[in-house]
C-alpha positions in Angstrom: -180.0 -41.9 48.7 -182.4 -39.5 50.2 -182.5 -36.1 48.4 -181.6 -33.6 51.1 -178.7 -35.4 52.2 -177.3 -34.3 48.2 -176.6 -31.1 50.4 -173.7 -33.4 52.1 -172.4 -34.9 49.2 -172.7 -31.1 47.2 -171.3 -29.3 50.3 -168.1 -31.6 50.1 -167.7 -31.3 46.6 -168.2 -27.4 46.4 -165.6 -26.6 48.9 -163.1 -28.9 47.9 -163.3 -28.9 44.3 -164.1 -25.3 43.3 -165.0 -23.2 46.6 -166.5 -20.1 44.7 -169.2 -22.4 43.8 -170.4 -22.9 47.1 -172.9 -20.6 47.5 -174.6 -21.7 44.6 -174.0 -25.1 45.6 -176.2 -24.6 49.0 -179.2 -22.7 47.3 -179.1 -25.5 44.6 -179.1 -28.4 47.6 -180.6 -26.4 50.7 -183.2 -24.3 48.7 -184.5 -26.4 45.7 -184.6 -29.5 47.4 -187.1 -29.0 50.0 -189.3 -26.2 48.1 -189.2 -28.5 44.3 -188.7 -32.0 45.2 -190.6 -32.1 48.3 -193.4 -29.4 47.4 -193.1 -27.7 50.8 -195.1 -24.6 51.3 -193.0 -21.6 52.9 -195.0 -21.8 55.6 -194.0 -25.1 56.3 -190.5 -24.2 55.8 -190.4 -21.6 58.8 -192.0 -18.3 56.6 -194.4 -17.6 59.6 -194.1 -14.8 62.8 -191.8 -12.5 61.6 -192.4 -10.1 63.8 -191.6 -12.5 66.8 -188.8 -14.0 64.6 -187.1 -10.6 64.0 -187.7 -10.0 68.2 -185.6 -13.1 68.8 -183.1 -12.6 66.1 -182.3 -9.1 67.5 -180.0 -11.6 69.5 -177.5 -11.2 66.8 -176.2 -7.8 68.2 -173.9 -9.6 70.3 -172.0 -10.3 67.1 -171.8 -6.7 65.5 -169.1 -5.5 67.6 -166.9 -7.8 66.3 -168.7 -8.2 62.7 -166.0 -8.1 59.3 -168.9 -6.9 56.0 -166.6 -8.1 53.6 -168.6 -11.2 53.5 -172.2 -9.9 53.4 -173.5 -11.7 50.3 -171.9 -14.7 50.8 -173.1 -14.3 54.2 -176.6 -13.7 53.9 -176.6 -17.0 51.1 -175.0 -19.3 53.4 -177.1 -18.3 56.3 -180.5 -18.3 55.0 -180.1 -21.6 53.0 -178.6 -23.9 56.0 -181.0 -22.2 58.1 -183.7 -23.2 56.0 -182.4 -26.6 55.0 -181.5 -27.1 58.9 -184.0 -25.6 60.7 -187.1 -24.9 58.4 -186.9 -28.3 56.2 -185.5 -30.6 59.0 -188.6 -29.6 61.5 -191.3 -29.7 58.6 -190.1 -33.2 57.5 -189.6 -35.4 60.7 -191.5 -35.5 64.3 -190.1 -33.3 67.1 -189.8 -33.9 71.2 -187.9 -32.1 73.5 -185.2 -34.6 75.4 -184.2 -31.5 77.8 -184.6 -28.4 79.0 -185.1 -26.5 75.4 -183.1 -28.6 73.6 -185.4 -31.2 71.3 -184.0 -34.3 69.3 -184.5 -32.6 66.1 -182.3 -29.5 67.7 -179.5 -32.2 68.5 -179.7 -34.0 65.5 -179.8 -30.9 62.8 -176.6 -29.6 64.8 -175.1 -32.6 64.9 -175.5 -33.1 60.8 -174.4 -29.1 60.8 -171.0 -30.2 62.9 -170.2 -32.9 60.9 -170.1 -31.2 57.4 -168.1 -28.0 58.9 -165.6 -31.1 60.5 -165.8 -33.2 57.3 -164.6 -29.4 55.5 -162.2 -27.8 57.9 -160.6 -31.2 59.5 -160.7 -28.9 62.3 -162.1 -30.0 65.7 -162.6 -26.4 66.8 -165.8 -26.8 64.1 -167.6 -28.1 67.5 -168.3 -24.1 67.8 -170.4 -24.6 64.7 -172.3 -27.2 66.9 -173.0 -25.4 70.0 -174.1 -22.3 67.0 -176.7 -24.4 65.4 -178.2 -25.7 68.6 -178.9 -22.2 69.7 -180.5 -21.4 66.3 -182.8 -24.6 67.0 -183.7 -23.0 70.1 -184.5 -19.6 68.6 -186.3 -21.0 65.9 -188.3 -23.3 68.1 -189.3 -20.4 71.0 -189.9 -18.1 67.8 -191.3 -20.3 65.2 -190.1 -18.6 62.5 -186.9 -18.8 60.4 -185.9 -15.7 60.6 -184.9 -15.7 64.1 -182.1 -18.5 63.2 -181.1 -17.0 59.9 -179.9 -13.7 61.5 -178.1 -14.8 64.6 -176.2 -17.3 62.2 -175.5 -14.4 59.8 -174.3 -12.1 62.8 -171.9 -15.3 63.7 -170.9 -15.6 60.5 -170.0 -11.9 59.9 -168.4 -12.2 63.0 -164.6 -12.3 63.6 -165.3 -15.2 65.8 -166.2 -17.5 62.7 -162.8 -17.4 61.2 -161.2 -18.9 64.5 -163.0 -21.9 63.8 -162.4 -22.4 60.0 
């Protein structure tokens, strides 16, 4: 088995078995996998343009309106390391080309990995939001090649009220 899919296999495990665990969990299989077992440089990982990445992550204002801080640290760890494990490693590891529009095959496929563990946890089809989330992080992260973009419009969805429909 490849290493980064152990974030699948720890994902499942974490939130069914013992759900307090899980943000540990994802820095442990989102966070050490790419950076110790693959030796990937920050840069590589999306830690580039901030500037421009904060610019395009401004786009998580739509979100504050409706935004519940209750869940800020957990938040901010589940954000950042499926961001980074999503977007950052996922881009750094495999080829890229865009099949349409802004949407490239590394885009489609991340999200697509990203909808299946939210299905595989909530049994929920309404986790096709969490799809249709990730794809405009790709895009974000793509236009602003830099992580942070990503990392804060999924932490202003994820503070968000909206969020909780889906789970």
């Amino acid at each position: 088995m490849k290493p980064y899919f152990a974030f699948f296999v720890g994902e499942g495990l974490s939130v069914t078995l013992y759900p307090p665990l899980e943000p540990l969990v994802n820095v442990i299989c989102l966070v050490a996998v790419p950076v110790l077992i693959y030796k990937k440089r920050f840069e590589e990982l999306g830690f580039k343009n901030f500037k421009k990445g904060f610019v395009y992550g401004l786009s998580f204002l739509i979100f504050l309106p409706f935004a519940s801080w209750i869940y800020l640290p957990v938040a901010v760890i589940d954000a950042f390391s499926q961001e980074f494990f999503f977007k950052g490693f996922f881009y750094s590891v495999f080829e890229n080309e865009y099949i349409f529009w802004r949407v490239s095959r590394l885009n489609l496929i991340s999200s697509f990995l990203y909808f299946l563990v939210f299905l595989s946890i909530s049994r929920n089809l309404c986790s096709v939001s969490y799809f249709f989330i990730s794809i405009v992080c790709g895009i974000l992260y793509e236009e602003s090649d830099s992580i942070i973009a990503p990392f804060l419009f999924h932490l202003g969805f994820f503070l968000s009220r909206f969020s909780g429909i889906w789970r």
